[in-house]
BAMARDREN-99398 format. One record per residue: x, y, z of N, C-alpha, C in turn. Coordinates in steps of 0.02 Angstrom, whole numbers, plus 50000, padded with zeros to 5 digits. Layout:
XYZXYZXYZ ...
***
This chain:
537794869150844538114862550850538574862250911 539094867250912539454868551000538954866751024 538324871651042538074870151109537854863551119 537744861351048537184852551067538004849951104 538514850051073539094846051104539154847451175 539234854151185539374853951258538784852951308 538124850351287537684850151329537624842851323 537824836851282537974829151281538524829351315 539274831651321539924830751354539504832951423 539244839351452538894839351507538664833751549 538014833051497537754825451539538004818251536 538474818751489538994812051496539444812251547 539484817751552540014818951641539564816951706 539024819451672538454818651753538334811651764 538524807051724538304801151725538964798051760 539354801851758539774797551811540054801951890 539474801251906539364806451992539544801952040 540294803352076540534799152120540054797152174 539964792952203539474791252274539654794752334 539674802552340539464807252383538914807752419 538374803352435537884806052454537754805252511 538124804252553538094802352620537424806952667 537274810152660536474812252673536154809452706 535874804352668535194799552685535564792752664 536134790952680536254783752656535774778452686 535884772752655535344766252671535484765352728 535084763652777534944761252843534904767952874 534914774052857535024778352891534194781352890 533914786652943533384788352952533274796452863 532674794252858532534798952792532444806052812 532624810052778532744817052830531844817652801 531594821052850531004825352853530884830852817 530384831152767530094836652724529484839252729 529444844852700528884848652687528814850052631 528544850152578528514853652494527764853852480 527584856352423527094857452388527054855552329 526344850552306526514847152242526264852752178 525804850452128525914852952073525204856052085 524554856252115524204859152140524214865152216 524934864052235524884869052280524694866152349 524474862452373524594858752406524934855752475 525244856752517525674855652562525744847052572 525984842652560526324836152563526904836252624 526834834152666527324829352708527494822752693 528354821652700528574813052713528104811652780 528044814052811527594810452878526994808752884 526604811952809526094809452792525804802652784 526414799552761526554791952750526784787652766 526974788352839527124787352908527014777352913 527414771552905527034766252891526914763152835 527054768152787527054765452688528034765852661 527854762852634528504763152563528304768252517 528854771252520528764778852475529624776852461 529334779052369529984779552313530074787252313 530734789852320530644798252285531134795052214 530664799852179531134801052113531504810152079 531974808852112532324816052071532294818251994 531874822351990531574823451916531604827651872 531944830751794531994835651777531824835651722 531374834951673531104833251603531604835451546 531964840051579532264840751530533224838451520 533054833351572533794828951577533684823451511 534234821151471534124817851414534024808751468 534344808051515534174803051564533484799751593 533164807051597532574805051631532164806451576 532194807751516531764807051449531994799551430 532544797651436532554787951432532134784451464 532074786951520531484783151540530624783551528 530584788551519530154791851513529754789451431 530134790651408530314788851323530104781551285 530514775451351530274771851351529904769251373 529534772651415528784770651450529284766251538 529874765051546530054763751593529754766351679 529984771551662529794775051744528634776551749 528564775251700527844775951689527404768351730 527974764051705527704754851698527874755651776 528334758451814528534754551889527954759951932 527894765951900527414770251945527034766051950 526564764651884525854760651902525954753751918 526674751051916526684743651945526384742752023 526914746652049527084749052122526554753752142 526044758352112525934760752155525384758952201 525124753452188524584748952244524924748352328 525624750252301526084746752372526464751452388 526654757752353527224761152390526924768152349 526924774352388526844779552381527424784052331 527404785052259528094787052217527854792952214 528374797052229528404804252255529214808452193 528824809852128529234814152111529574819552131 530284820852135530364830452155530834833352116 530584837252121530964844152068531364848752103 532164849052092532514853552137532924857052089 532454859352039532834862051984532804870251990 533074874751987533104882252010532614886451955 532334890852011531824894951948532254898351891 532964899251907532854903951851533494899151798 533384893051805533794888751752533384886251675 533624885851627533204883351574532734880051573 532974873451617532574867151612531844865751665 532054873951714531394875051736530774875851725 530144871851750529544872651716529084871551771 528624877551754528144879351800527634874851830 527244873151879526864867551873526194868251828 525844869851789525584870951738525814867651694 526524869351673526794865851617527034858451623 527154857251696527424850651714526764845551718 526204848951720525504845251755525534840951672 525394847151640525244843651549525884841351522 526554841051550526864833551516526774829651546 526694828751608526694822251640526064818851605 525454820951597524934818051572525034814951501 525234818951459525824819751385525994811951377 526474809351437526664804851454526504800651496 525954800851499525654795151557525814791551640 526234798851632526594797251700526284795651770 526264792451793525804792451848525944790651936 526364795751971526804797352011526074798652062 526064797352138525754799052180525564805052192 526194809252190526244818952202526884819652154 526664825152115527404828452107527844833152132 528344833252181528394839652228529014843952202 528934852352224529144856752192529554856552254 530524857752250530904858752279531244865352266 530934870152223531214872752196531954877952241 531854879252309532364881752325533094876852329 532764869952344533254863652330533294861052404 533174865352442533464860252502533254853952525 532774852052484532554842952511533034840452478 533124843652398533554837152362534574837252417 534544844052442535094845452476535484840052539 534654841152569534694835252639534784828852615 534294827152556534684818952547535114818352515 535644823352496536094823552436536054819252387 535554822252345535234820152281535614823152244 536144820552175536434821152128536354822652077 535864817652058535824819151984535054816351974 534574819051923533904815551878533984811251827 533984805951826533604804651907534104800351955 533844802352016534274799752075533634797852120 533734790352127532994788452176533274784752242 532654784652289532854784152327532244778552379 532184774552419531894771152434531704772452520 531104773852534530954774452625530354768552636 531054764952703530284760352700529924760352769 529334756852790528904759252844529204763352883 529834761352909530024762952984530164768752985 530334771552909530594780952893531264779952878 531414773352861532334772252847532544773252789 533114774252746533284774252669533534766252674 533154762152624532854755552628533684756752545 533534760252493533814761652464534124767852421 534684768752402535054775552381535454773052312 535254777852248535624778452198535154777752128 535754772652077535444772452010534634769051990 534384771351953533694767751958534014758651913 534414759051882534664753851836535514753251826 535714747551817536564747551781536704749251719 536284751451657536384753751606536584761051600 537314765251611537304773051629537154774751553 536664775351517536714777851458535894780251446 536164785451417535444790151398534904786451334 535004780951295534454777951253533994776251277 533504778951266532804774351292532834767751260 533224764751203533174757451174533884753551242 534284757151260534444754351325533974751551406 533534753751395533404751551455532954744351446 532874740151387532754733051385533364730951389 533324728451460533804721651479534424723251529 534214730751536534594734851619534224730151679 534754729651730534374727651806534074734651839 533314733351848533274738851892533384739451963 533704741351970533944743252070533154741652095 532994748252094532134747352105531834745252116 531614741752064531134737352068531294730052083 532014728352088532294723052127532394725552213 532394731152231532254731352288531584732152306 531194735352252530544733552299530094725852311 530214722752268530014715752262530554712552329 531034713752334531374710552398531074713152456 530884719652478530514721752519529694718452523 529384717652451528824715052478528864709152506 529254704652482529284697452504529844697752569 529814703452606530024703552664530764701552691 531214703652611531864701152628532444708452620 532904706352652533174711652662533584714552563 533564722852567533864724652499534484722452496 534674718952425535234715152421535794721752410 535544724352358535934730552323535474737952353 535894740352401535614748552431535924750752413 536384751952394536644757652392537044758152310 536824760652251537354762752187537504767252185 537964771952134538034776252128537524779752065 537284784852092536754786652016536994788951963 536764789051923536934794451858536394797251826 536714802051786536074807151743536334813751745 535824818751755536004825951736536154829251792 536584834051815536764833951879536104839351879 535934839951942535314843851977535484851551976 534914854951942535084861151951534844864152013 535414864752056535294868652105535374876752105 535364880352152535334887652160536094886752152 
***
């Protein structure tokens, strides 16, 4: 019972992650990567050189990103969006932390859950999530044609881990990507995220 407490007081703290991320802030150029998805693979951001690409900071075993997940949320905007923008999961969670999981094991939840993400990429030493100072899972982030951060932060205004919370949250997101398609500038770039803070090294 301790541990369930101190692992809810945990991620109730993570949910309130000051806006540090100065990294990759909006308008600023998206730092350049290299990773490997869940097949092994080699993936470049430059691959997509000209597209809208979402990253989503991802850790299955954050009670945050099971809200979404849970509620079929982050599942509905993959396949909304992905006709139009390349969504690029990543994992910058450390091999030798709990919540680490091999890609084998990550291939069959995502399917589990119908997740349906472009690539899923393994960060595992962390330094992509480092360069954009990525906070917390999930912490998303928006690049649009030009290679710019179009947007930075919460996927929604609801900071709370229920998956019965997220009917009737604004999504950041998907209100910036609909402003982007219809060619208008993002109203809201920049929130502060919340969720589980990222296990780094």
């Amino acid at each position: 019972m301790k541990t369930v407490r101190l692992a809810c007081a945990a991620a109730i703290a993570a949910a309130f992650v000051p806006a540090a991320f100065a990294n990759a802030p909006a308008g600023a150029a998206a730092p350049a990567f290299t990773l490997t998805d869940l097949a092994g693979k080699t993936v470049n951001l430059a691959d997509y050189k000209g597209r809208t690409v979402v990253l989503e900071w991802h850790n299955f075993g954050c009670p945050f990103v099971q809200k979404h997940y849970k509620s079929g949320n982050m599942q509905a905007l993959q396949k909304k969006y992905g006709g139009d923008v390349v969504w690029l999961a990543v994992n910058s969670t450390n091999a030798a932390h709990q919540d680490y999981m091999k890609p084998d094991a990550l291939t069959k939840t995502l399917t589990d859950f119908g997740a349906a993400p472009a690539k899923y990429l393994m960060d595992e030493p962390g330094k992509v999530g480092i360069a954009y100072g990525a906070k917390t899972t999930p912490h998303m982030y928006i690049i649009d044609g030009t290679g710019k951060v179009a947007y930075n932060g919460a996927i929604d205004d609801n900071r709370s881990a229920n998956p019965a919370d997220v009917k009737g949250a604004k999504n950041f997101v998907a209100v910036a990507l609909e402003e982007m398609k219809a060619g208008k500038p993002v109203s809201t770039a920049s929130t502060t995220p919340y969720g589980c803070t990222i296990k780094y090294k």
